[in-house]
C-alpha positions as CSV (number, residue, x, y, z in Angstrom):
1,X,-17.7,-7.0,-15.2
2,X,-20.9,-6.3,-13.3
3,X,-19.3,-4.6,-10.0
4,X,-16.2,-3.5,-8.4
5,X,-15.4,-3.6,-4.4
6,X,-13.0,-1.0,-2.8
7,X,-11.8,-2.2,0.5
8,X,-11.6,1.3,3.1
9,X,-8.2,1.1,5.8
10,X,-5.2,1.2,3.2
11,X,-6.2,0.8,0.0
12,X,-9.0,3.5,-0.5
13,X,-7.9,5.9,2.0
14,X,-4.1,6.4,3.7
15,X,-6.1,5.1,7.2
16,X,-3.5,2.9,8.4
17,X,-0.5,5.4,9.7
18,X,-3.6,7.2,11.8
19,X,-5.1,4.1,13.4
20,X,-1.3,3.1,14.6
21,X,-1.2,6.8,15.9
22,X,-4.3,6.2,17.6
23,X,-3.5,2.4,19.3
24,X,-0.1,4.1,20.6
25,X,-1.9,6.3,22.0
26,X,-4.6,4.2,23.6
27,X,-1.6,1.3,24.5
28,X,0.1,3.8,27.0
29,X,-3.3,4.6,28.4
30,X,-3.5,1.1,29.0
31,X,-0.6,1.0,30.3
32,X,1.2,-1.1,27.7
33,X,3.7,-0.3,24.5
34,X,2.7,-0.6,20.9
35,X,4.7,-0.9,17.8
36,X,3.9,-1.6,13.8
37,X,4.5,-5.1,14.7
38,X,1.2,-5.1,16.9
39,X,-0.6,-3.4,14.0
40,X,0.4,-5.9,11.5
41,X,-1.5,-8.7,13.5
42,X,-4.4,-6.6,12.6
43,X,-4.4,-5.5,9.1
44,X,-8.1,-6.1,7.7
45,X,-9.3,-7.2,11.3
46,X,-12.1,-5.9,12.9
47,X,-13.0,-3.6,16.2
48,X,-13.5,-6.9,18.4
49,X,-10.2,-8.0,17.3
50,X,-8.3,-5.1,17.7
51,X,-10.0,-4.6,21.2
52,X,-9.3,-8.5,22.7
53,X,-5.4,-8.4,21.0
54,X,-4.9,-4.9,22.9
55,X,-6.2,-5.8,25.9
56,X,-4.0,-8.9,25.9
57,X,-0.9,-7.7,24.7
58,X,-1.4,-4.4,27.6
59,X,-3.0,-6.7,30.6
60,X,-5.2,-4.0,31.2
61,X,-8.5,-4.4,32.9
62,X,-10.2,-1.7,31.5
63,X,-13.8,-3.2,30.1
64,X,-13.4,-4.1,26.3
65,X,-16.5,-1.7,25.6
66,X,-14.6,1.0,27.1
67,X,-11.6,0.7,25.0
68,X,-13.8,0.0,21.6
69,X,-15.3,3.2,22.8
70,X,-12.1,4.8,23.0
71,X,-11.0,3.3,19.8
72,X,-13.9,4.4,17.9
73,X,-14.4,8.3,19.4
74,X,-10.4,8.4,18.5
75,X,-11.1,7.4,15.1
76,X,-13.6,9.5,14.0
77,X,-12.0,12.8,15.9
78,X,-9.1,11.9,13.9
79,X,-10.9,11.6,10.1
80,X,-12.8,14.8,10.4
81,X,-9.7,16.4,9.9
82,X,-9.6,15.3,7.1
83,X,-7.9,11.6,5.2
84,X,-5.6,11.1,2.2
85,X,-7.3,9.2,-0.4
86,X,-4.8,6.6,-1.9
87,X,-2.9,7.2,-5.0
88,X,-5.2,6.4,-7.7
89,X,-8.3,5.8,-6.3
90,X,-10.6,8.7,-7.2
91,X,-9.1,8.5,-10.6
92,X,-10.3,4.9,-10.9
93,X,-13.2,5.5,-9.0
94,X,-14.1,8.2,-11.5
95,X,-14.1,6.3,-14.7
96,X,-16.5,3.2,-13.1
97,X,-18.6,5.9,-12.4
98,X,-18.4,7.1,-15.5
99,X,-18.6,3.4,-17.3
100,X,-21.4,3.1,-15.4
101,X,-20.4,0.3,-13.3
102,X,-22.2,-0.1,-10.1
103,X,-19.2,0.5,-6.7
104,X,-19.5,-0.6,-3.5
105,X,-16.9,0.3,-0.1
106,X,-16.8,-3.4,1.9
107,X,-15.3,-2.4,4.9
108,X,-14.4,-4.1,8.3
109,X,-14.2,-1.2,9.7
110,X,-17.7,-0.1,12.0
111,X,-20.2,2.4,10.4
112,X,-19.6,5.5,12.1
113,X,-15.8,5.0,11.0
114,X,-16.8,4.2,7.8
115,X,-18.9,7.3,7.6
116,X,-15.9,9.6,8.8
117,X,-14.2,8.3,6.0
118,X,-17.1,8.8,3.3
119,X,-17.2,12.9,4.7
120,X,-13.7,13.2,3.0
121,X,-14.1,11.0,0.2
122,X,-17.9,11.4,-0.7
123,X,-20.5,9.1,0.0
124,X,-22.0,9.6,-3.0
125,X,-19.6,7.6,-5.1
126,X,-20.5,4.5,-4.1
127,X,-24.1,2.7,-4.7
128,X,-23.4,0.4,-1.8
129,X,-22.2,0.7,1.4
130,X,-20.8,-2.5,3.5
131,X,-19.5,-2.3,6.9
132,X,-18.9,-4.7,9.9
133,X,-22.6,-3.1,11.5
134,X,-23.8,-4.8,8.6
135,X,-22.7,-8.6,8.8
136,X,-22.5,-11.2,11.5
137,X,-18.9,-12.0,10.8
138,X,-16.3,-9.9,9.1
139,X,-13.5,-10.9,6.3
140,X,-11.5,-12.8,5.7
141,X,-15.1,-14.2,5.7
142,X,-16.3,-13.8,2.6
143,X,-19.7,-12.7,4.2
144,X,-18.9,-8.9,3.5
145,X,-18.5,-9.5,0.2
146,X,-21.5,-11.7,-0.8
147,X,-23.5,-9.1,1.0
148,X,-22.1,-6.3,-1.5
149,X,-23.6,-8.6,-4.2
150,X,-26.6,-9.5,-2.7
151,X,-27.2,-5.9,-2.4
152,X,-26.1,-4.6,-6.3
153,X,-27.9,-8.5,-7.5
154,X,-24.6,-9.1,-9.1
155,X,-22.7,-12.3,-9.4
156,X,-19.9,-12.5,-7.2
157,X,-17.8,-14.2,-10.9
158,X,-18.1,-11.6,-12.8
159,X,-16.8,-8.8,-9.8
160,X,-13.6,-7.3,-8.7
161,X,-12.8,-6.5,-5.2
162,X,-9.4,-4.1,-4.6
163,X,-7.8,-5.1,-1.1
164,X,-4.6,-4.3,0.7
165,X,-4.8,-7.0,3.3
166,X,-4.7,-11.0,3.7
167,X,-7.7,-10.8,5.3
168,X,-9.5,-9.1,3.0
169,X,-7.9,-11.1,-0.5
170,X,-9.0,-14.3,1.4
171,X,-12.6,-12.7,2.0
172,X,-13.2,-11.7,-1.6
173,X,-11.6,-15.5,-3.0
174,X,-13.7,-17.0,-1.0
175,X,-16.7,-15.2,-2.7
176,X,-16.0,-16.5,-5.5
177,X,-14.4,-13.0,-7.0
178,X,-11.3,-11.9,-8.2
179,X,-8.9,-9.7,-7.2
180,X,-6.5,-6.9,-7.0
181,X,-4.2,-6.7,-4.0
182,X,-2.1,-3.6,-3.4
183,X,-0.8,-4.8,-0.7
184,X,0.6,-2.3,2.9
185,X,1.4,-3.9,5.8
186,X,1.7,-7.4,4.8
187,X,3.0,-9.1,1.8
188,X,0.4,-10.8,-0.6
189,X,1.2,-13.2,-3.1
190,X,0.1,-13.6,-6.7
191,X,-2.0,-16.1,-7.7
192,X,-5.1,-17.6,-10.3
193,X,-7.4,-14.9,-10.3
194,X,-5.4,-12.5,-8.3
195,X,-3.5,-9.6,-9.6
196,X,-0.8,-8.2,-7.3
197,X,-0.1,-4.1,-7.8
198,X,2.2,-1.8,-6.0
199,X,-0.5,1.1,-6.6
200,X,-3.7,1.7,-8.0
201,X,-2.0,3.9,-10.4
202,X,-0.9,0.4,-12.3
203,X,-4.6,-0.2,-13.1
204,X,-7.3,0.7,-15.3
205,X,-11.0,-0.5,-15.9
206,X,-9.6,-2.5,-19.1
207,X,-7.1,-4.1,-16.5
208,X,-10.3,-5.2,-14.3
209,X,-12.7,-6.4,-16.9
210,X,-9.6,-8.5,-18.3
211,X,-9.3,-10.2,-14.9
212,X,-12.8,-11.3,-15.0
213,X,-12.6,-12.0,-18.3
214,X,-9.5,-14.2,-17.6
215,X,-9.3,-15.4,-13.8
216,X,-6.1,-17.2,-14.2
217,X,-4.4,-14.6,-15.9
C-alpha cells in the first residue's frame, strides 16, 4: 500500500448536515424550498453543480457567480466555528502517519472550503492536498484522484481511497484504486475491489493493505 485518499464532505468531516443548513438557507433567498432530497442529487458534486441544480430547482435569476459567492462565504463562516471530524478518522489518520504512509484529502469541494476544513482538522496531516481549484473536472472523474498520485509518484493499484459518495467511489474505480465506502446520503454497493463500511471505526491499516493486497476480496 503506497498511499491512502480521504475524501473531505461526509466521510472525513460531519460537513454534510451544515451545507444542507446552508442551501436552505440560500433556497429561500432564492426564493425557492429545499429539502434532503435536493441535497442527495448532490452528494460528491461540485460548486458548479450545486450552483446550476439550485438555480434550476428555485427559477431564480440571481447570476450563478453570485450564488457560488454566496455558497462559498456561507461555507467557510460556517467551518470556522469549528467541524466534527467523522468517527474514526483521526484515529486512522494517526496510525498512517505513524506507518509512515504518505495521505492525501481529494476533495470536490473548492480550496478556500477545503482550507476551512484543514483549520479544524489540521493541515499538516496530510502530504497532499487535492481540491476542485486544482483539476479541470471533478469526480466521479477520476481526474482528482490520478492527480493525488501524480503528486505523491504513487501507483494508483497499490492505493486506497475512503469515500462516502457515488461520485466519489466511481472517481477512485476509475483510477484504477480500491476502495472503502462509508456510505451517507446515498447507498453504495459492494463490489471487487470495494469494501463497504458503516464507519471508519470498522477499519484498520491491516484492513487497507489487505484490500490492495486482494482487490476482489
Amino acid at each position: 500500500m503506497e498511499a491512502v485518499f480521504f475524501d473531505m464532505d461526509g466521510l472525513l468531516v460531519d460537513t454534510e448536515k451544515v451545507w444542507l443548513e446552508l442551501e436552505t438557507e440560500v433556497m429561500a433567498t432564492l426564493g425557492g424550498e429545499w429539502t434532503p432530497e435536493h441535497q442527495s442529487h448532490l452528494v460528491g458534486g461540485s460548486m458548479e453543480r450545486t450552483v446550476a441544480y439550485m438555480l434550476a430547482v428555485s427559477g431564480s435569476d440571481v447570476h450563478p457567480q453570485t450564488l457560488r459567492q454566496w455558497m462559498v462565504d456561507g461555507m467557510v463562516a460556517r467551518l470556522a466555528r469549528g467541524v466534527r471530524v467523522m468517527p474514526g478518522a483521526s484515529e486512522l489518520l494517526d496510525a498512517l502517519r505513524a506507518e509512515g504512509v504518505p495521505v492525501a484529502l481529494v476533495t470536490s469541494s473548492l480550496k478556500e472550503i477545503a482550507e476551512a476544513v484543514l483549520t479544524s482538522v489540521g493541515r499538516d496531516r496530510f502530504d497532499v492536498i487535492v481540491t476542485a481549484d486544482d483539476v479541470e473536472r471533478t469526480k466521479p472523474d477520476p481526474e482528482p484522484y490520478l492527480t493525488a498520485c501524480s503528486l505523491l509518484g504513487v501507483q494508483p493499484v497499490r492505493c486506497v481511497i475512503l469515500e462516502d459518495s457515488p461520485n466519489g467511489v466511481a472517481a477512485g474505480t476509475a483510477a484504477g484504486c480500491a476502495v472503502v465506502a462509508v456510505p451517507s446520503l446515498l447507498p453504495i454497493e459492494p463490489a471487487p475491489g470495494r469494501l463497504v463500511i458503516d464507519s471508519l471505526t470498522e477499519i484498520t491499516t491491516d484492513d487497507l493493505r489487505a484490500l490492495v493486497a486482494d482487490p476482489t476480496r
